[in-house]
N, C-alpha and C positions, 0 to 999 in steps of 0.2 A: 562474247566477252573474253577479254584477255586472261581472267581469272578462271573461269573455266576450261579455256584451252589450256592452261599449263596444269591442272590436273585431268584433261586426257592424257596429253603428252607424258603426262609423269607412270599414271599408273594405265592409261586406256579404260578409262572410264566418262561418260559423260557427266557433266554438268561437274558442280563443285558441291561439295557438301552432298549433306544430305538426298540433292539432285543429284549428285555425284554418282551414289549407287542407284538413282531411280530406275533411270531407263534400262538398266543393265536388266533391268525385268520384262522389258516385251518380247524380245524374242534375243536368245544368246547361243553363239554358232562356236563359243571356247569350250575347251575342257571344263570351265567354269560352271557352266548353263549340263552339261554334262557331267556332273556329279552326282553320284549314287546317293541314298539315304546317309547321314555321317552317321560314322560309328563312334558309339559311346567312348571316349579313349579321355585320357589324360596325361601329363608330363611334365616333368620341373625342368626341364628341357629348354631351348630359345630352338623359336623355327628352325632356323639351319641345321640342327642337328636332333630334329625328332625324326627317331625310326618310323613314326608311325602315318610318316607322309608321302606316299608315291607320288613321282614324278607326272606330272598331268602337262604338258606344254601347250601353246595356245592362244593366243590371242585372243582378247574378248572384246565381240562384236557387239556394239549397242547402239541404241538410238542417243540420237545431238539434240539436248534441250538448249542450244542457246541458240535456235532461229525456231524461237517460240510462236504457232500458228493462234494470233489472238482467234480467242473463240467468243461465241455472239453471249453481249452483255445478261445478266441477269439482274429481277428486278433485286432492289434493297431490302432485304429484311425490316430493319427499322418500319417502311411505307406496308408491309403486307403483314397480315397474321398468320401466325402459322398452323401447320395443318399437314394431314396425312393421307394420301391419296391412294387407292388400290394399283397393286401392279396388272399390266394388260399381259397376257402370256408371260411367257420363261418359266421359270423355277416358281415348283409350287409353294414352295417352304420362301417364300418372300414378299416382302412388303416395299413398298415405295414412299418414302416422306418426300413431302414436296420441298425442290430444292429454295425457296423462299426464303428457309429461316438461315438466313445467312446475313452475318454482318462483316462488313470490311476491317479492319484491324491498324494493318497499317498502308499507307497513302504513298509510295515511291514510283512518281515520275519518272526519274531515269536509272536504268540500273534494274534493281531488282532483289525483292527480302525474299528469303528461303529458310530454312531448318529451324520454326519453331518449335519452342518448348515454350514451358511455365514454369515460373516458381511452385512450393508447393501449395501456397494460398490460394491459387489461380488472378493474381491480380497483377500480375508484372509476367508481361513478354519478354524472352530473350531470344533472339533470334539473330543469323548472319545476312550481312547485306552489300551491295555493293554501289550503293548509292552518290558516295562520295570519291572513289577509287574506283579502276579497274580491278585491283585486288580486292579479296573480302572480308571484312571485320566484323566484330559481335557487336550486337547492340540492344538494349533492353528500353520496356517504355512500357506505361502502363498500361493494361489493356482495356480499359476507357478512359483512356488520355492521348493526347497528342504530339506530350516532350518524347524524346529521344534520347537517350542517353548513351556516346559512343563509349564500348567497354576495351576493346583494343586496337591497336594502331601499329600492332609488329609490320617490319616487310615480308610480302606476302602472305601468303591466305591466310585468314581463320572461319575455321566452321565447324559443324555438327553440335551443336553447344548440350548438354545436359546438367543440370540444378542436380545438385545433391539433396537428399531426403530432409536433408536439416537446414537447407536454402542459404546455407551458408559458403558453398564452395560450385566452381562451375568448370565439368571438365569438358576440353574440345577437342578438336584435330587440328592442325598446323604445320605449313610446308616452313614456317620461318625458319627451319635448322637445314634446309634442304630438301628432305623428303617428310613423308604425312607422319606426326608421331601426336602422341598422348599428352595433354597440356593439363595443370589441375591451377585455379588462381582465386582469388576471392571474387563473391557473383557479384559484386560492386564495381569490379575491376581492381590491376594491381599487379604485381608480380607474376607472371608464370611460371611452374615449376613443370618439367620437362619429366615425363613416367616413364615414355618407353624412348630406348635409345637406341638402338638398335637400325643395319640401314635398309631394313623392310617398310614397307608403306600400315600404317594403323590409321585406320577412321571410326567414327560413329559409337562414344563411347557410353555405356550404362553403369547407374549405379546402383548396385544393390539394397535392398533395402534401408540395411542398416546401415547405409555410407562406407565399409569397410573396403571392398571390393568394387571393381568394373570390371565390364566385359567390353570387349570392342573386337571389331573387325579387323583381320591382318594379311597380306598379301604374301602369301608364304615363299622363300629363296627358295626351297626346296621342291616344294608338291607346286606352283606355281597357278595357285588357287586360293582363292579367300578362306582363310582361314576363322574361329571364332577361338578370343582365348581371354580366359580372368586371370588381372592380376590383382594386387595390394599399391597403390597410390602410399609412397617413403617405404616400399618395400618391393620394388619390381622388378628383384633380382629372381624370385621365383614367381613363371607363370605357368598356367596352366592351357595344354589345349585340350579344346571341346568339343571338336567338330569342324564341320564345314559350311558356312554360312556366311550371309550377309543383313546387317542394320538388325545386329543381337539388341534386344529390351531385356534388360531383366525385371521379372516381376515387382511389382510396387508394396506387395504385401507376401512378407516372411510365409515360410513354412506354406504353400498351396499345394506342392507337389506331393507325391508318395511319399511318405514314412517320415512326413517334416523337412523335406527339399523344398528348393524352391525353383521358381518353375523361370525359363528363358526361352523369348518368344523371338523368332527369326523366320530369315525368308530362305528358300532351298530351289534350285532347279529341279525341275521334273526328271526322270534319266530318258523319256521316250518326247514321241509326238513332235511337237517344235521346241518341246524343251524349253520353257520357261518355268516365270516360278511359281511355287504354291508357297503357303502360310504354316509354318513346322513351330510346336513348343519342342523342348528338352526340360526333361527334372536334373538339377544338379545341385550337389553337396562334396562340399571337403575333395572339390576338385576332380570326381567320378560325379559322370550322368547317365541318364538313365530315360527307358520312356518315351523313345520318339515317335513324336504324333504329328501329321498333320490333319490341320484343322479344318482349310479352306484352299482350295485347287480348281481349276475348270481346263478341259481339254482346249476350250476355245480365247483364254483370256489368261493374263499373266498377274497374280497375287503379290503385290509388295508393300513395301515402309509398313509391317504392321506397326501397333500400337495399344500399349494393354488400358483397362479403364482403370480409374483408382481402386475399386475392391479387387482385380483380376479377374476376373468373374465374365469381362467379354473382349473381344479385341476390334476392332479398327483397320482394316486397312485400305490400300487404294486398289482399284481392280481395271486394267488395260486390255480392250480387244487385238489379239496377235494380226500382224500383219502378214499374211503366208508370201508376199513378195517383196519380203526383206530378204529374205532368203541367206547368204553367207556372206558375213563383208568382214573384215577387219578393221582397225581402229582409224585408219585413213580414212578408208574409206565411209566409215559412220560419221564420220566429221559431216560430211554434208547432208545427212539425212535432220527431219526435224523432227522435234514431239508430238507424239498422237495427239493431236485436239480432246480426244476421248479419253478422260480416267476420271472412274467412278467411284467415289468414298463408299464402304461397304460396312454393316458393323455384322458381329455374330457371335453368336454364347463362345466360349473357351472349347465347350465340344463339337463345334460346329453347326450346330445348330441355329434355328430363330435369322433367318437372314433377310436382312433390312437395308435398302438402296438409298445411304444417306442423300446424295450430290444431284441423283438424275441422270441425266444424260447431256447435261449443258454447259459445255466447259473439260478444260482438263483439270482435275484437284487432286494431290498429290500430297504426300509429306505430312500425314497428318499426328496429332500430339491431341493426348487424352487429360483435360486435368484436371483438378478438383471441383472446378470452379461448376464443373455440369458440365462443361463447350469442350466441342473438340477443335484447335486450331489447324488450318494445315496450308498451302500453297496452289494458290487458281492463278489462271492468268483470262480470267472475267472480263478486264477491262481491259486489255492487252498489253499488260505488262505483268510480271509475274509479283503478286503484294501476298499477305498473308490474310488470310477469312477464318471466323469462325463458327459453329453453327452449333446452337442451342439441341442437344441429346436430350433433352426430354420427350418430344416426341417420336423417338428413334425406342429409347426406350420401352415408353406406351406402348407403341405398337410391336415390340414382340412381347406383347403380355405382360410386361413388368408394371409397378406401380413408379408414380413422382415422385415418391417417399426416397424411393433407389437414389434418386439425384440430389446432390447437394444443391444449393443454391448457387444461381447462376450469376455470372457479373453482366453487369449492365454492359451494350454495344457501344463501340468506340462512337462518341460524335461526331456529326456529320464535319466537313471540310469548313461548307458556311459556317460554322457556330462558332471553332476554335480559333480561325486563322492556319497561318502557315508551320509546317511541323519544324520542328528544333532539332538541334545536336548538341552535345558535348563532348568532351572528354573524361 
């Protein structure tokens, strides 16, 4: 798709959006994929001129999700009940839910939806698509409904979309000024107000609890590596950086970290092996962090897109087996590789523990988003085209010992095709 090719081209990353940094997680032959633990740092500084960036040059090699290998259909949730099945071998600390309780979301024949999120109700989808363009735009619709609602229509891309805590403001990424920067506009649609200005690439933005603050992804002039940094949205002449990381979440609930920090959950490369990534939090306050942990790693598989649950209390992410004959390629040359058919939704406590095999083994499902609603939303390409699913946590829950009390109430599964008719758009 045209729209992803010009965010390889732009930064050397696959796919767009939130796919954007997916595959950057099977196996990464840059300095990128070769970054130590980040060290706690911070600075009122703009990229270009933080001391505390060494140079890392490099091109980064990744896998090409846009010759997406359809994987074999799965049945519909709606037609089966759900249920929980023992895992056969692997890791003893896990459990296998059957991939069953899944319901489809949204229905895109041609093209293809990616980077959901939720409002904070859980009942309105916003997600980016390229349905109607080769370019990609945001778009919201309810998550058991059918309308569509298109939120913008800039030239060129929009994606990574994130709801503010008060569901009243939606910030994204955006090549419309040229390169990827920081967008803040009303989640109804409306005006964009442009954050970061700057001519480094920024994507995949989070908002802190209390709405004040994001964090997002930046591709440093300097250290020549993904950077992580929070700014102030009408104030982002001072930011801070955090470290090194990619697809920052900040916590959904204030004060979890040490001493009333709060805590931000991100993906890291391994520094050995084949060097992909694992699952890292950080504690951070008043611009100093602290605390890095990771949670979830395997010598044989690559941890990414995490995603925290509404108390913070577990995360989400998707888990890819490393392919040992990728071996080193550069950004040409990943152009023609495709996406593992294999990635696995994973969920597990905040200390790593209690590990639970949402997806199975059937399909690739990626990009997952955690919301109130109970359901965690994410991106399969089930049917061979890549749509958005979402799959009922409660049994995810259950089985590492938690009670249904844990889960809020869930929203009902989008209706079937026959029932509503054909899906809509607007403006």
């Amino acid at each position: 798709m045209d729209a992803r090719r010009t965010l390889v081209n732009r930064i050397g990353m696959t796919g767009l959006s939130g796919a954007a940094l997916l595959l950057a997680s099977c196996s990464m032959s840059s300095q990128a994929s070769r970054d130590p633990a980040p060290e706690p740092t911070s600075s009122d500084a703009t990229a270009s001129s933080n001391p505390n960036q060494p140079p890392a040059p490099g091109p980064l090699a990744v896998l090409n999700p846009m010759n997406s290998i359809p994987s074999p259909a799965v049945i519909d949730a709606r037609a089966v009940g759900l249920g929980v099945i023992p895992v056969t071998g692997g890791d003893q600390d896990s459990t296998r839910v059957s991939p069953f309780n899944v319901a489809q979301v949204t229905f895109v024949g041609e093209g293809s939806a990616f980077d959901p999120t939720l409002t904070p109700d859980g009942k309105t989808l916003v997600f980016a698509g390229t349905q109607h363009r080769p370019t990609s735009d945001l778009y919201s619709k309810p998550v058991d409904g059918r309308v569509v609602t298109q939120l913008t229509s800039a030239s060129g891309d929009d994606a990574m979309p994130s709801v503010s805590p008060d569901g009243t403001r939606l910030a994204f990424a955006s090549n419309r000024s040229g390169n990827w920067d920081i967008f803040v506009m009303p989640v109804s649609g409306g005006p964009a107000v442009q954050v970061t200005t700057d001519s480094g690439d920024e994507l995949h933005p989070s908002w802190s609890p209390d709405g004040a603050k994001l964090v997002f992804s930046r591709l440093g002039a300097a250290s020549g590596r993904w950077e992580m940094w929070v700014t102030e949205p009408g104030n982002n002449a001072v930011s801070h950086f955090i470290g090194y990381g990619l697809f920052p979440s900040w916590s959904p609930v204030a004060a979890t970290g040490a001493g009333g920090t709060d805590k931000i959950l991100f993906q890291l490369a391994r520094q050995r092996g084949q060097r992909s990534f694992g699952v890292w939090t950080l504690d951070y306050k008043d611009g100093q962090t602290s605390n890095l942990t990771e949670i979830a790693a395997s010598p044989t598989t690559a941890c990414i897109n995490p995603t925290w649950s509404p108390d913070a209390q577990k995360v989400v992410y998707s888990q890819i087996p490393l392919d040992a004959s990728l071996g080193d390629h550069d950004v040409k040359s990943a152009l023609n590789l495709s996406r593992p058919n294999v990635a696995t939704l994973k969920l597990v406590n905040v200390d790593g523990t209690g590990e639970v095999d949402l997806t199975g083994s059937g399909g690739s499902s990626i990009l997952p988003f955690w919301g109130r609603s109970g359901r965690v939303v994410f991106v399969a390409n089930f049917d061979g085209t890549e749509n958005i699913w979402s799959i009922d946590m409660k049994p995810a829950v259950l089985a590492q010992g938690g009670q249904a009390s844990d889960m809020e109430t869930t929203v009902t599964s989008a209706p079937s095709e026959e029932s509503t008719g054909e899906e809509e758009s607007g403006n």
